[in-house]
C-alpha positions in Angstrom: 0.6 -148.3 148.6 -1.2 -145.0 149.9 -3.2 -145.4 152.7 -6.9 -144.3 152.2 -9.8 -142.9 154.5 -11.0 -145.9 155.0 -7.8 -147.5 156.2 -5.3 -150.0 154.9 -7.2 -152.1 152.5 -7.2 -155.6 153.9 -5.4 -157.3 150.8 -2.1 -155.2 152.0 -2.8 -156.9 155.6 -2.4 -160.4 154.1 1.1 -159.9 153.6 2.5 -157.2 156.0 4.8 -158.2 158.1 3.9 -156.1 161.0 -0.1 -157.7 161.2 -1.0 -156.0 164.5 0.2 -152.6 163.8 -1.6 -153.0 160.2 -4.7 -154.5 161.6 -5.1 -151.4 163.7 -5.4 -149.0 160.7 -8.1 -151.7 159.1 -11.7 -150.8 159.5 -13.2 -154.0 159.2 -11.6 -157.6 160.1 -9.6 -158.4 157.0 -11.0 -162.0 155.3 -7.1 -162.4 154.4 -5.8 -161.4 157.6 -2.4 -163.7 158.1 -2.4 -165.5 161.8 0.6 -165.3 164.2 1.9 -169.1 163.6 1.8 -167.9 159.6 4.0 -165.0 160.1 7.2 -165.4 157.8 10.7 -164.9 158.9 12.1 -161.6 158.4 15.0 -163.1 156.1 14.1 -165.7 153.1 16.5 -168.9 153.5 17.9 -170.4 150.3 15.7 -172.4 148.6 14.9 -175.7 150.1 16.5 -178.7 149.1 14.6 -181.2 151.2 14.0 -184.7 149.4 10.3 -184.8 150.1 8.0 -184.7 147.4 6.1 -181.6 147.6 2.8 -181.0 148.4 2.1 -178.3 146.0 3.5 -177.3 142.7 2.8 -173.8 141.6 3.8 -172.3 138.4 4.2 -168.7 137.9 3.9 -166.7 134.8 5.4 -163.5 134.7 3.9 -162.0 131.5 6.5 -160.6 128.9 9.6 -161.2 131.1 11.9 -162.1 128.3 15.4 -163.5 129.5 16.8 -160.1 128.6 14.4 -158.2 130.8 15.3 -160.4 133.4 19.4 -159.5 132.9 17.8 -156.0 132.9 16.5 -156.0 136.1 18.1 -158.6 138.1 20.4 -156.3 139.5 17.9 -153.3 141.1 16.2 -156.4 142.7 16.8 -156.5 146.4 19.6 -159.4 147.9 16.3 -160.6 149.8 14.4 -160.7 146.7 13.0 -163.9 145.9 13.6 -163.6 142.2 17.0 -162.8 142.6 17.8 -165.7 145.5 16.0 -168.4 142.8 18.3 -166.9 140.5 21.1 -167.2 142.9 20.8 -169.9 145.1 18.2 -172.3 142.5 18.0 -173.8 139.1 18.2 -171.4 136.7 18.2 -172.3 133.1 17.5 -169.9 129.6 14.9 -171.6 127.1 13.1 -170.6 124.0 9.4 -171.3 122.7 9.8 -173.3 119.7 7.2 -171.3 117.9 6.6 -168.0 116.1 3.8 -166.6 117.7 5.0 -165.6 120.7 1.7 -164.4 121.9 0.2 -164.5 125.9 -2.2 -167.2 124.6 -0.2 -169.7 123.1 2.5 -169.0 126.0 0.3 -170.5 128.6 -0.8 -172.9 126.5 2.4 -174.8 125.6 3.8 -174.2 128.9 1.4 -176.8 130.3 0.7 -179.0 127.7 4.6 -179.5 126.5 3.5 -178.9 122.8 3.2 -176.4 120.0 -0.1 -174.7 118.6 0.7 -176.6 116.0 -0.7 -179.7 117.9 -2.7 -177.6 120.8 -4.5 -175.2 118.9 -4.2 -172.1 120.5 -2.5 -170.4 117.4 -2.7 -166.6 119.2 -4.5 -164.0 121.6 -7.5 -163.8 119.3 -8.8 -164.9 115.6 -10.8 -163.2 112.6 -14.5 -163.3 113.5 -16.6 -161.5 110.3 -19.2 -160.7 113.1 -16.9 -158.4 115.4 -13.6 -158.3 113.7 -11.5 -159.9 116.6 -12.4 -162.7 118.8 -10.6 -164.0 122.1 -9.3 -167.9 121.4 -10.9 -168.7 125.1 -14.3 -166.7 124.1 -16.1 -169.7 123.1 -19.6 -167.3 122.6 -21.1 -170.1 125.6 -19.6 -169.9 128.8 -20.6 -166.3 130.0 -18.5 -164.7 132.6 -20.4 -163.7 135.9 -20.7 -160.1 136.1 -20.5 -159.5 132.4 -22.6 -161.9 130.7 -20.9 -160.0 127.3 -18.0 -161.7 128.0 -17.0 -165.4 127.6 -14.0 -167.2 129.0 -13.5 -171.5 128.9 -10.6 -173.2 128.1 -12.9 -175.1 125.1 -10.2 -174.2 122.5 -7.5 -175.8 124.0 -6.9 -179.4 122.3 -4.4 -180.9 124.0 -3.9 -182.3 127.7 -2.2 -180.1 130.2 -0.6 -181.1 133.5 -3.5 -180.1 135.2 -5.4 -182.8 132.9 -3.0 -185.7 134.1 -3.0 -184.9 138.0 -6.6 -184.6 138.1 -6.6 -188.1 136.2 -4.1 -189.4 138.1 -5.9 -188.2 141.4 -9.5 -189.2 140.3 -10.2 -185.7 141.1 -8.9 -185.4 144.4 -5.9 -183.2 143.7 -7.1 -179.3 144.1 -6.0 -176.8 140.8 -6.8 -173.6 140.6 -5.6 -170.9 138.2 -5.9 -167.3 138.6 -4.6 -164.1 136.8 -5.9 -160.6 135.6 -6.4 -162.1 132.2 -8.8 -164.6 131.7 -7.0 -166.1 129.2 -3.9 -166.7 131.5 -5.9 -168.0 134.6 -8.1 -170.7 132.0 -5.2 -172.6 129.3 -2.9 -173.2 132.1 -5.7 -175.8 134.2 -6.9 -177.1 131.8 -10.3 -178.7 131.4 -11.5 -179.8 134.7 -9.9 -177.8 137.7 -11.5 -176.6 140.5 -11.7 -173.3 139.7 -9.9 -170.5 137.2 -10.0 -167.0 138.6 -9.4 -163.3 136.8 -10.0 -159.9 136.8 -13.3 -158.1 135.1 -13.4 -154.6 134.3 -17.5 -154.5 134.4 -17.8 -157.1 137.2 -15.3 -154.8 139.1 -13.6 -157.7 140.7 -11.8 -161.4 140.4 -14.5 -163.3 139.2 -15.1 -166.8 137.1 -16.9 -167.8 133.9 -20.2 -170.5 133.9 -17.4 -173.0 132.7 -16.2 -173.1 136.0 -19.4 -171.9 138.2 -22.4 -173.4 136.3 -25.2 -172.2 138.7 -24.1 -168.5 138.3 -22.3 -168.1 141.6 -19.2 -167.0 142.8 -17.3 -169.6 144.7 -18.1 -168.6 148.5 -14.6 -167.7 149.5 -14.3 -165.4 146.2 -17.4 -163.6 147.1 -16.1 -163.1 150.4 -12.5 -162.3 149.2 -14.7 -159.1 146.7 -16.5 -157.9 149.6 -13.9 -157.6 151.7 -11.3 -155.6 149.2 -13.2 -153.7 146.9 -11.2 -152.2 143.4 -12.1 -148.4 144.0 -10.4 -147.8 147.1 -7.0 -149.1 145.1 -7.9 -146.7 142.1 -4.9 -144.8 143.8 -2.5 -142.5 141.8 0.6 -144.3 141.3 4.2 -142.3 142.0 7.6 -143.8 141.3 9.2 -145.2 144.9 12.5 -144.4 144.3 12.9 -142.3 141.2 16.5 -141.6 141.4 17.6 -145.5 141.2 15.4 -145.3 138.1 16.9 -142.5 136.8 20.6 -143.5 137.2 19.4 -146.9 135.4 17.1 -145.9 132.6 17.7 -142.5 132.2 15.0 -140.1 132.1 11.4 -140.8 132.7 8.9 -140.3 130.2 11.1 -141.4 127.4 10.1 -140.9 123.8 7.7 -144.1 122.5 6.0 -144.1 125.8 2.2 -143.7 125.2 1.5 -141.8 128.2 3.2 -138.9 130.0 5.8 -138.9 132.8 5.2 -140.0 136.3 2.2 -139.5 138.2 -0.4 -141.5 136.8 -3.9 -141.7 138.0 -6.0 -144.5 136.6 -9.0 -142.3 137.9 -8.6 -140.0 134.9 -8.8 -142.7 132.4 -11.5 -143.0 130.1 -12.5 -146.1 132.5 -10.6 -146.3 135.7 -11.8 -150.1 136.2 -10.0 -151.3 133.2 -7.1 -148.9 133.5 -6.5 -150.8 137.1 -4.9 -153.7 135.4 -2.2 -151.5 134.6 -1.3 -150.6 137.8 0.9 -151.9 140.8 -1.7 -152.5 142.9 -3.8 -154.8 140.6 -0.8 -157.8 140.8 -0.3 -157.2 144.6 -4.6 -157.6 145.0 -4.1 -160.4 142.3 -1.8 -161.8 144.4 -3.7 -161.7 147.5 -6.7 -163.4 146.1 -4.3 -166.0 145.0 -3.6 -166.6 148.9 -7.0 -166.4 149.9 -7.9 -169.1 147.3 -4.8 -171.8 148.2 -6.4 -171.1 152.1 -9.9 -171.6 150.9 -8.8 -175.0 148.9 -7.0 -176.1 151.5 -4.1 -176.5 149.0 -0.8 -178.4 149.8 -2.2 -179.7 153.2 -2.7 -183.6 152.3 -1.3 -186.3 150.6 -2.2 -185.4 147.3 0.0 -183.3 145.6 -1.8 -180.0 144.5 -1.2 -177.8 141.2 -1.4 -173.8 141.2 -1.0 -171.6 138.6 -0.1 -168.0 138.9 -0.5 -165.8 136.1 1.1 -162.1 137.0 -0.2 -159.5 134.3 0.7 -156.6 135.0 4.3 -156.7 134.2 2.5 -157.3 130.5 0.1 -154.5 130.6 2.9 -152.2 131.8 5.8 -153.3 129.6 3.1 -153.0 126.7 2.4 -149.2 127.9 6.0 -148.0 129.1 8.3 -150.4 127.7 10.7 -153.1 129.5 13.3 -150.0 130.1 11.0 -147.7 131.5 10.5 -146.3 135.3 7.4 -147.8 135.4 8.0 -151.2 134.3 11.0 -151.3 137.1 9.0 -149.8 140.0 6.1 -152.4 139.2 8.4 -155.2 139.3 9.6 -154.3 142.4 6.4 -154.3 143.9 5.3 -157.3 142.2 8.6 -158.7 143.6 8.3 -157.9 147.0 4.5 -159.1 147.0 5.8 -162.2 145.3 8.5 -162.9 148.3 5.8 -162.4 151.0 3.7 -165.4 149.1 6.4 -167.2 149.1 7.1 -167.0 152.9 3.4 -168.0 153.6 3.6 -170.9 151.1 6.7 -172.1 152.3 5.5 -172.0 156.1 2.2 -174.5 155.2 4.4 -177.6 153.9 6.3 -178.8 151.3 6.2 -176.9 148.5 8.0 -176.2 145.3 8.4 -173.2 142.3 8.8 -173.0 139.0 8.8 -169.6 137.7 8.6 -168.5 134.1 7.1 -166.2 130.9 5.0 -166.9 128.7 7.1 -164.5 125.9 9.7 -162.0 126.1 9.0 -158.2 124.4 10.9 -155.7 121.8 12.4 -152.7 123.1 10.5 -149.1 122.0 11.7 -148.3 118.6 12.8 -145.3 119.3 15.0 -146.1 122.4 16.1 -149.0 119.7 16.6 -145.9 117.3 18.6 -144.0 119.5 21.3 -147.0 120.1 21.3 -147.9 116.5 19.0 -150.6 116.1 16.2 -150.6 113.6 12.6 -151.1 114.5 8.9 -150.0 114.4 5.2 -150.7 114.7 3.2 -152.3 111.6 -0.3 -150.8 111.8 -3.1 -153.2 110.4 -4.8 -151.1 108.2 -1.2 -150.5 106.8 -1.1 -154.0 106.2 -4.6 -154.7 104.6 -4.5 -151.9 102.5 -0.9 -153.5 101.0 -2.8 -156.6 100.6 -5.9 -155.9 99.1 -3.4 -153.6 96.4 -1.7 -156.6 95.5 -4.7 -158.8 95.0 -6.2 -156.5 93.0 -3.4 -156.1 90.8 -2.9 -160.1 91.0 -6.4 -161.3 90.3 -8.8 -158.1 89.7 -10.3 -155.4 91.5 -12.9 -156.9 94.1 -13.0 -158.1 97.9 -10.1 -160.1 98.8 -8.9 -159.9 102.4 -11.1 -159.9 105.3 -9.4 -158.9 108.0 -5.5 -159.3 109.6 -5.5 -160.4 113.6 -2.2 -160.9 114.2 -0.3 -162.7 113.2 -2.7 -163.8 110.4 -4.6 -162.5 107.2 -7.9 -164.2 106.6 -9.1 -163.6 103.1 -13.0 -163.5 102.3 -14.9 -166.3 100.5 -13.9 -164.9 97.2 -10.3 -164.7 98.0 -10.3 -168.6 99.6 -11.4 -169.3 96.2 -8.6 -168.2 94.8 -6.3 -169.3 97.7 -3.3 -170.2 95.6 -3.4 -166.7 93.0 -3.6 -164.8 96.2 -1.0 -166.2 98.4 1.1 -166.4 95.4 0.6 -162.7 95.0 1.1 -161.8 98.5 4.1 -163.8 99.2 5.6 -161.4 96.4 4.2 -158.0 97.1 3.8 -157.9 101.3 7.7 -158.3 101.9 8.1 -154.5 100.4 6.0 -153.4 103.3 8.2 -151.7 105.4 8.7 -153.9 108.5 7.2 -157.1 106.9 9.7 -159.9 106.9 8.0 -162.5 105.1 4.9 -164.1 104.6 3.8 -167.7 104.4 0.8 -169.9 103.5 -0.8 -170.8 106.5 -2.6 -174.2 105.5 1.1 -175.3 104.9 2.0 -176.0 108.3 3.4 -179.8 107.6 5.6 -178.6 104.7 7.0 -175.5 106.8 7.8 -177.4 110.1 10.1 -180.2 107.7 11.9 -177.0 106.3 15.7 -176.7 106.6 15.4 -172.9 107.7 14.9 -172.2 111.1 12.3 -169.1 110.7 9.5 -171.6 108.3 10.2 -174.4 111.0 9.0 -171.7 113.6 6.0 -170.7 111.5 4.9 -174.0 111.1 4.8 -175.1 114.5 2.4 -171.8 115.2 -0.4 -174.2 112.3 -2.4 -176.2 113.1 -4.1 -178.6 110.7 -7.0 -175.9 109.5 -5.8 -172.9 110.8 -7.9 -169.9 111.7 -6.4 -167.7 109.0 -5.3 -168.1 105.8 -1.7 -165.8 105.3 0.7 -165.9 108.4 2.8 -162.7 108.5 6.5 -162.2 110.0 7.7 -158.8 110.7 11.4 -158.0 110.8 13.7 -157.9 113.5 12.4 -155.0 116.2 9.1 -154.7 114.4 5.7 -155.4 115.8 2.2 -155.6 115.3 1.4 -151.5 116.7 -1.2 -151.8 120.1 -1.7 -147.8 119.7 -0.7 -144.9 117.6 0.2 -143.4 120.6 3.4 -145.5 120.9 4.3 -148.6 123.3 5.5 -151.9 122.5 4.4 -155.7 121.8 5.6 -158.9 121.2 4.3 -161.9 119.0 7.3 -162.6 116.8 10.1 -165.4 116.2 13.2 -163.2 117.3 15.3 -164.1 120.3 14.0 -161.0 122.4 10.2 -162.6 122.3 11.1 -166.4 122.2 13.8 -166.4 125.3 12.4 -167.0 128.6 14.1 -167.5 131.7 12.9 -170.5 134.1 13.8 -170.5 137.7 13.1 -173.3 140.3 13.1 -173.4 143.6 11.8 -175.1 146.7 11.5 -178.6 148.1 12.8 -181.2 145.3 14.7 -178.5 143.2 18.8 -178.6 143.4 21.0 -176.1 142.2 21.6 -176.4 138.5 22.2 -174.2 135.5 22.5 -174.7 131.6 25.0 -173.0 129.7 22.8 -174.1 126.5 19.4 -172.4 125.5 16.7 -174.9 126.5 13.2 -176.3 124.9 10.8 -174.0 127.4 8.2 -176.8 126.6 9.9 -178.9 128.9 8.5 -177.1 131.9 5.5 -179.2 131.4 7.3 -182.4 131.9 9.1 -180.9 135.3 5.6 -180.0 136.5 5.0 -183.6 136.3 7.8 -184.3 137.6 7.8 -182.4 140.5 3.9 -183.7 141.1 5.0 -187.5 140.4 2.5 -188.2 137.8 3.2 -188.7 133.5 3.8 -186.0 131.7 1.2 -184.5 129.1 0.7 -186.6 126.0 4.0 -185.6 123.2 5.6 -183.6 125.8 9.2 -183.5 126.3 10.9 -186.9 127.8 13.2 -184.6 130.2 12.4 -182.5 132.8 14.8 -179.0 133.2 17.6 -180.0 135.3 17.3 -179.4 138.6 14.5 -181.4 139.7 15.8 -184.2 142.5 14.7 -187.7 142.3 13.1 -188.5 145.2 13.1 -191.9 147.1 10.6 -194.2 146.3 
């Protein structure tokens, strides 16, 4: 992090190491400022194996960090990483969304509740809206979010019960939950409907802030309006160089590899069209995210009683890079590392306040640029959605007629207008012919069949139909082939969002008080992290979620 004229922001102080010499270079007294008896040791100890039930549970979400990604990186992470000594030293299993749509929305969403979309609703990121085109599944058009009152974030969408659900039941409220992420999407489905609080990033409100939902008077909670007074965004707006290019290099290759969507190393969010937004893709956003995360477990007093608390930790920026750079780029290693090393300082400070445990996870994987797939002989590309409307409203019109047939394609769905629902069964008839000759375009399926696809005998309609819900926001589900994807830019990049291995496998790594050393050689159901978050915070699991928890979780004496 470069040091500014004001001095050391004071969401570095909360985790340096050295806190006097950093509290010299601070101009103000940092809210976040860690105190001497909270000082971690220098080395991190293997993972605890104490059989004490811990006192908080906290989930993190590493957005797009695909099992491969993980294999990718594990070894340029340091030996006193805490990703790599979970890896090493924890329980470490490989699992797999049982779903399609392997989408940041749905991710969350089935991580906590144990279930599908299918039975939770959250079928994607967004759905067709006739007024604007797109609309955000947690913008419910009600609870506005405070410092943008365009915006709209609540969990409202989300129809089934989380773990957060059953501990604040079990609890009768006393149990403290709290989720927090860049995205409001990611810091909302994972609580739930009645946490304390869920916490993100705003571009316009230039700061972590919440949505009425959570804050019906209009007011920040007082340790967040603290926490965005003390550590403004614009002194971070900082231009971001590579800290050690030549480990990069000798692992990647060259920087500023073809597919890219912006040029080599430096990069300067201040020179984007709007620096506030273009923060979230830098490393500083997930080291301040995770700072406010700190200041919010102090402020909640989380893990200090005898109810068990529930965190979850939603870590964006690994998306927003990956999405940018790719998962084999220069920048998506160097932000890991930081993210890493920020993530190992947490760690320290949790681990010092009590009983604690981890489970750390993604909610999807990603697909390699195309043209780095290209160049090692593996097909690919990006499906543009005005490619893929103009295919379909051809082949209705040659189907049923020249008129108005398809309304608009958010992925992974076509919605057709009220001409072409009345004509659901000619069009979808014609589409399920014509779109597969779209290059890219696997298949396509009706999406009010979501009953007959999940009893299928092939694996890829079973997927698709545990992405529908009964009366799904679309009408035409669309699968793209192996190393296609749904194009975020012209410009190049990446995504995710489909069926194959590379999106759907997921590592999950525990560690902490409770979790023994254990490994799977088989690829798991990921929807059993929601039953070993109950687990690990002694209440049922979620309604229809898994029986099992991963192994690794210890039963503790009565």
């Amino acid at each position: 992090m470069t040091e500014t004229t004001t001095g050391t922001p004071h969401w570095v102080l909360a985790f340096s190491l050295a806190v006097a010499v950093a509290s010299a270079c601070a101009t103000t007294p940092p809210q976040t400022t860690v105190t001497a008896d909270e000082i971690p040791p220098a080395v991190v100890e293997p993972p605890s194996q104490a059989t004490v039930a811990p006192k908080l549970v906290v989930l993190i979400v590493l957005d797009q960090f695909g099992s491969w990604v993980l294999n990718e990186h594990l070894p340029l992470l340091p030996s006193d990483s805490v990703i790599r000594r979970a890896y090493e030293d924890g329980a470490f299993h490989t699992t797999e969304f049982p779903y399609a749509s392997t989408q940041t929305a749905p991710g969350h969403a089935s991580l906590v509740t144990g279930v599908t979309p299918a039975q939770h609703g959250i079928v994607a990121n967004a759905i067709y809206d006739p007024a604007t085109g797109s609309r955000r599944t947690v913008d419910d058009k009600k609870h506005a979010v405070l410092g943008n009152p365009e915006r709209f974030v609540s969990p409202t969408q989300l129809h089934a019960q989380t773990v957060a659900d059953v501990l604040s039941e079990s609890t009768g409220g006393a149990a403290r939950i709290v989720g927090i992420s860049m995205k409001g999407r990611s810091a909302v489905l994972p609580v739930g409907q009645k946490p304390d609080t869920a916490v993100f990033y705003d571009a316009v409100a230039r700061g972590m802030t919440t949505s009425t939902f959570y804050a019906p008077k209009g007011r920040l909670p007082e340790w967040l309006h603290d926490f965005n007074k003390a550590n403004p965004v614009e002194p971070l707006l900082q231009t971001w160089q590579p800290e050690d290019p030549a480990r990069w290099e000798q692992h990647f290759g060259q920087d500023d590899r073809p597919g890219e969507m912006y040029p080599a190393f430096p990069h300067d969010p201040r020179e984007a069209a709007d620096p506030w937004y273009a923060f979230s893709g830098t490393p500083e956003s997930s080291e301040y995210l995770i700072a406010a995360t700190y200041a919010a477990i102090k402020a909640e007093r989380m893990g200090l009683d005898d109810v068990p608390d529930f965190l979850a930790l939603s870590i964006s920026g690994t998306d927003i890079v990956g999405h940018i750079w790719g998962a084999r780029s220069w920048e998506y290693a160097d932000n890991l590392a930081r993210i890493d090393r920020a993530l190992t300082r947490f760690v320290r400070l949790l681990e010092a306040r009590g009983p604690v445990a981890f489970v750390l996870t993604a909610d999807h994987g990603v697909a390699d640029l195309p043209e780095r797939a290209e160049a090692e002989g593996v097909s690919g590309g990006r499906l543009q959605a005005q490619t893929l409307l103009d295919a379909a409203e051809r082949a209705a019109d040659e189907a049923l007629g020249e008129g108005d047939w398809i309304a608009g394609y958010v992925s992974p769905l076509l919605t057709y207008t009220t001409a072409g629902k009345a004509r659901h069964e000619d069009l979808t008839r014609a589409l399920e012919q014509a779109m597969p000759s779209v290059q890219g375009v696997r298949a396509v399926y009706d999406a009010h069949d979501g009953a007959a696809l999940r009893a299928s005998n092939r694996q890829i309609e079973r997927l698709v139909g545990e992405n529908l819900p009964d009366g799904p926001p679309g009408d035409l589900y669309l699968v793209p082939k192996p190393g296609w994807f749904d194009a975020l830019s012209e410009n190049g990049g990446t995504n995710h969002g489909t069926p194959w291995d590379y999106d759907r496998q997921v590592p999950v790594l525990m560690w902490g008080t409770a979790i023994e050393r254990r490994t799977s050689s088989d690829v798991l159901n990921v929807l059993r992290v929601a039953t070993t978050l109950a687990a690990l915070l002694d209440i049922p699991p979620p309604a229809d979620a898994p029986k099992s928890p991963l192994p690794g979780v210890m039963r503790l004496p009565d």
